[in-house]
C-alpha positions as CSV (number, residue, x, y, z in Angstrom):
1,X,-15.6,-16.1,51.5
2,X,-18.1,-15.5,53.8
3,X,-20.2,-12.8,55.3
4,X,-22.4,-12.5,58.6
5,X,-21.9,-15.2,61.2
6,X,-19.4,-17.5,61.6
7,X,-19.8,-21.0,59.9
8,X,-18.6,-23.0,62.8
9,X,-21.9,-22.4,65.4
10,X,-23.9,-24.7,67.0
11,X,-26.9,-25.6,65.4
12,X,-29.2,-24.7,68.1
13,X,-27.9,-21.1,67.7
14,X,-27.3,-20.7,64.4
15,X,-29.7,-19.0,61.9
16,X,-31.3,-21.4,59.4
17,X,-31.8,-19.3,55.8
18,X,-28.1,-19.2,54.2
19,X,-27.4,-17.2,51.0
20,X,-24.4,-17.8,48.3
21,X,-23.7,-15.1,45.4
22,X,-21.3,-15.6,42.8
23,X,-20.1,-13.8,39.7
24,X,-17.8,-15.4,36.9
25,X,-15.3,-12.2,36.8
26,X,-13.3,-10.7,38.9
27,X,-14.8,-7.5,37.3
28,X,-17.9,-7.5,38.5
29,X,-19.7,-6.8,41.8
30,X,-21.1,-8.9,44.1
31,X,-22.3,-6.3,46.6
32,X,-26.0,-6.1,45.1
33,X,-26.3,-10.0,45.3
34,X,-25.0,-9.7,49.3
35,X,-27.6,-6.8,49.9
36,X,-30.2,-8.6,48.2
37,X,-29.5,-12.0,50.4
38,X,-29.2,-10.3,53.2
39,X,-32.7,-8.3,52.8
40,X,-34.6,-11.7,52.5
41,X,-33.4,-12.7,55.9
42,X,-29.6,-14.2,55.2
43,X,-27.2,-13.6,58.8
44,X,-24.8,-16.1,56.4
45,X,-24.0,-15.2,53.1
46,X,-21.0,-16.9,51.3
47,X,-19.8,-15.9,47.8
48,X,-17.0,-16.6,45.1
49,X,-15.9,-15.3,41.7
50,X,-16.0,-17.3,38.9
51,X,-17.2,-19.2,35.8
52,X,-17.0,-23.2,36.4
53,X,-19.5,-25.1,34.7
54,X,-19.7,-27.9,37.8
55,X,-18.6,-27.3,41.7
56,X,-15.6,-28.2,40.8
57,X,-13.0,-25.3,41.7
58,X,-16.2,-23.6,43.6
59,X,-14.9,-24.4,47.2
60,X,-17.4,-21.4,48.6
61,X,-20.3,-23.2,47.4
62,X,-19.4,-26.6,48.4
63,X,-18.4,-25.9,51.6
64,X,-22.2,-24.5,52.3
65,X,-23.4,-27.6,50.5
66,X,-21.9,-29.4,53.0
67,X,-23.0,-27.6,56.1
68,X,-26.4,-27.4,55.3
69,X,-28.9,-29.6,57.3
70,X,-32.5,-30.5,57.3
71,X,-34.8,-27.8,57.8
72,X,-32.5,-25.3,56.6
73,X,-32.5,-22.6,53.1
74,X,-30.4,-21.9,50.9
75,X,-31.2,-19.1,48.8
76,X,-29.8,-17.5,46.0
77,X,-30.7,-14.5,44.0
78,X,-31.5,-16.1,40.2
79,X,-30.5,-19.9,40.0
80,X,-28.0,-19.3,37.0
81,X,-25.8,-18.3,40.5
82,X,-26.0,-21.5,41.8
83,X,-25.7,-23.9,38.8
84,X,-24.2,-23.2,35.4
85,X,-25.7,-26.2,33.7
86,X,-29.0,-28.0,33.7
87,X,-27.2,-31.0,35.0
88,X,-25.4,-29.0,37.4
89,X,-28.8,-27.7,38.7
90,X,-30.2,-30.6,38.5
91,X,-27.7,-32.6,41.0
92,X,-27.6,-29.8,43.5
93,X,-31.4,-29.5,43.6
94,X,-31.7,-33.9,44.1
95,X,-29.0,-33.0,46.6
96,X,-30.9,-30.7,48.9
97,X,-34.1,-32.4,48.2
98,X,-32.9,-35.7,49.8
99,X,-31.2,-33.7,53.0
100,X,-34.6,-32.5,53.5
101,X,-32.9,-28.6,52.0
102,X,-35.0,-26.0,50.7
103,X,-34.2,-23.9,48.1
104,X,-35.6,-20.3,47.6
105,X,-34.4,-17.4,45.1
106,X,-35.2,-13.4,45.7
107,X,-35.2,-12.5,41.9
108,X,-37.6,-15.7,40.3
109,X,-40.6,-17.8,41.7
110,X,-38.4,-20.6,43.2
111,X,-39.3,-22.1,46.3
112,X,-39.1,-25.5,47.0
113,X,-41.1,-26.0,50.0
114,X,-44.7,-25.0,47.7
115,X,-45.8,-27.0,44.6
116,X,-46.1,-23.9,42.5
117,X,-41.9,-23.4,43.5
118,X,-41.1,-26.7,42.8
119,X,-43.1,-26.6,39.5
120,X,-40.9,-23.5,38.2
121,X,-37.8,-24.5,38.8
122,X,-38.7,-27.9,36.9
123,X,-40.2,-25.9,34.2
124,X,-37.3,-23.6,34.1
125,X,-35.0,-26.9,33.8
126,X,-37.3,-27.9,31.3
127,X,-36.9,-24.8,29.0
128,X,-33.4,-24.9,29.5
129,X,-32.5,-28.3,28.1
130,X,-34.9,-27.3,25.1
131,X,-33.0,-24.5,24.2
132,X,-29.4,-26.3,24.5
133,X,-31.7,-29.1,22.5
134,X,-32.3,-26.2,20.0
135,X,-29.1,-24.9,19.8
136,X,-27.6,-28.4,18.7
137,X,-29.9,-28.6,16.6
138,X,-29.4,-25.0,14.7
139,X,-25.5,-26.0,15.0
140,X,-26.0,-29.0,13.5
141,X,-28.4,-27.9,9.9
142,X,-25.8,-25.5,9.9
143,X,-22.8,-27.9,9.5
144,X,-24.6,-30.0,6.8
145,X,-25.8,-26.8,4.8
146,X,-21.8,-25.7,4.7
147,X,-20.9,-29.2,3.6
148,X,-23.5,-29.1,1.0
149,X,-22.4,-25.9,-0.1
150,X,-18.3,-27.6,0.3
151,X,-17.4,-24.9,2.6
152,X,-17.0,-27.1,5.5
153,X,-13.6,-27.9,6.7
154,X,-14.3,-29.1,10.0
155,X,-12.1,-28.6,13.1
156,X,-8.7,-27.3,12.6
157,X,-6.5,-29.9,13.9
158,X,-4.4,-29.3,17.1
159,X,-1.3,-31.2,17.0
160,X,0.9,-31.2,13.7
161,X,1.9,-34.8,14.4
162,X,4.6,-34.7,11.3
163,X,6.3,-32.0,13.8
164,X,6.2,-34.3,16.6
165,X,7.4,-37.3,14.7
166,X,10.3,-35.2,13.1
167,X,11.6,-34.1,16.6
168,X,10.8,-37.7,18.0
169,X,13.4,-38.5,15.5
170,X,15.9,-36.2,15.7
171,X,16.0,-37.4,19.6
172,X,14.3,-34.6,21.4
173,X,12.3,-36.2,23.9
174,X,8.6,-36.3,25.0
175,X,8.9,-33.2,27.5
176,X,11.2,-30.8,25.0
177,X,8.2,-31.5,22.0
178,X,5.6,-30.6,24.2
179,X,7.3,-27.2,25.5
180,X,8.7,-26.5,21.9
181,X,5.5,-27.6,20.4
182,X,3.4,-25.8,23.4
183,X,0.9,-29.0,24.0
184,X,0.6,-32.0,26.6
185,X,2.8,-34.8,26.9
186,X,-0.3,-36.7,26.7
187,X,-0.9,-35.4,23.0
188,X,2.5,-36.6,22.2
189,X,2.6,-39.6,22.9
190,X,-1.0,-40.1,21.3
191,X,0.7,-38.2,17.9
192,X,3.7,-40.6,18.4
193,X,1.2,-43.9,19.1
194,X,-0.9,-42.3,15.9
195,X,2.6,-41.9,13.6
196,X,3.6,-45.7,14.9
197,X,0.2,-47.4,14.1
198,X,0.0,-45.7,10.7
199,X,3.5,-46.9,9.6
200,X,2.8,-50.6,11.2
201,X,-0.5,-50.4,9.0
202,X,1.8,-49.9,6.1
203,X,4.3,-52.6,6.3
């Protein structure tokens, strides 16, 4: 979606300082994000709903990834907006760097086009891959005090491949076990491969 000019001017009359907003639910409003754009000097301001981790399915944000050009700004209101992951942030930012892009936000120190902006937005890249380091980490001691304490059962597995093998033989096909069983044909045939391996292993 898009609000303010339209995206198809020339660039000799088009404004350069372009804003995106997003929000991952449908639930929430967008409208403080717009105003907020808009008040630091955004005629274009595209936006979207939703939570991908990646671009991927974020066909507002791509498109004005793709129409930016050098000398232009994008700006967003906090940077968790624009990227939901570190490495997410991190390809978009190496993006606009190389097309000569800067990036700005209204709500945190970020501006790419002063050392002390550039120096935040690392350091807040930094932080972040600490704390997902952290987390692992915490995730982890946890796992090995449970099995220490034999309360540990691990992951629950997904596909009961004696089902699948039972209607394999009783000649319902790849398609029917997946809808009966509600799981991927793919997962079938990997139970089916799994079944087949084990028995060869036998013999």
């Amino acid at each position: 979606m898009i609000r303010g000019l339209e995206f198809n001017e020339t660039r000799e009359k088009r404004l350069k300082t372009y804003g995106y907003a997003r929000v991952s639910s449908e639930g929430q409003d967008l409208q403080i994000q717009i105003d907020a754009l808009e008040a630091a000097g955004c005629s274009v301001v595209r936006y979207e709903k939703g939570s991908a981790t990646s671009r991927n399915g974020r066909t507002e944000l791509q498109a004005l990834l793709d129409f930016l050009r050098e000398g232009d700004t994008l700006m967003v209101t906090r940077i968790d907006r624009l990227a939901r992951s570190v490495k997410d942030l991190q390809d978009i930012v190496y993006e606009l760097r190389n097309r000569g892009v800067a990036l700005k936000a209204t709500d945190q120190l970020i501006d790419t086009t002063t050392p002390a902006g550039k120096a935040f937005l690392d350091m807040l890249a930094v932080f972040a891959e600490f704390e997902t380091a952290l987390r692992k980490e915490r995730q982890m001691e946890g796992i090995a005090k449970a099995k220490a304490q034999g309360v540990y059962k691990g992951r629950k597995p997904t596909i009961n491949r004696n089902e699948v093998q039972s209607l394999h033989l009783s000649g319902v096909g790849p398609t029917e076990i997946a809808k009966q069983l509600e799981i991927g044909r793919a997962s079938v045939y990997r139970a089916l491969k799994e079944c087949h391996d084990q028995c060869a292993g036998l013999q």
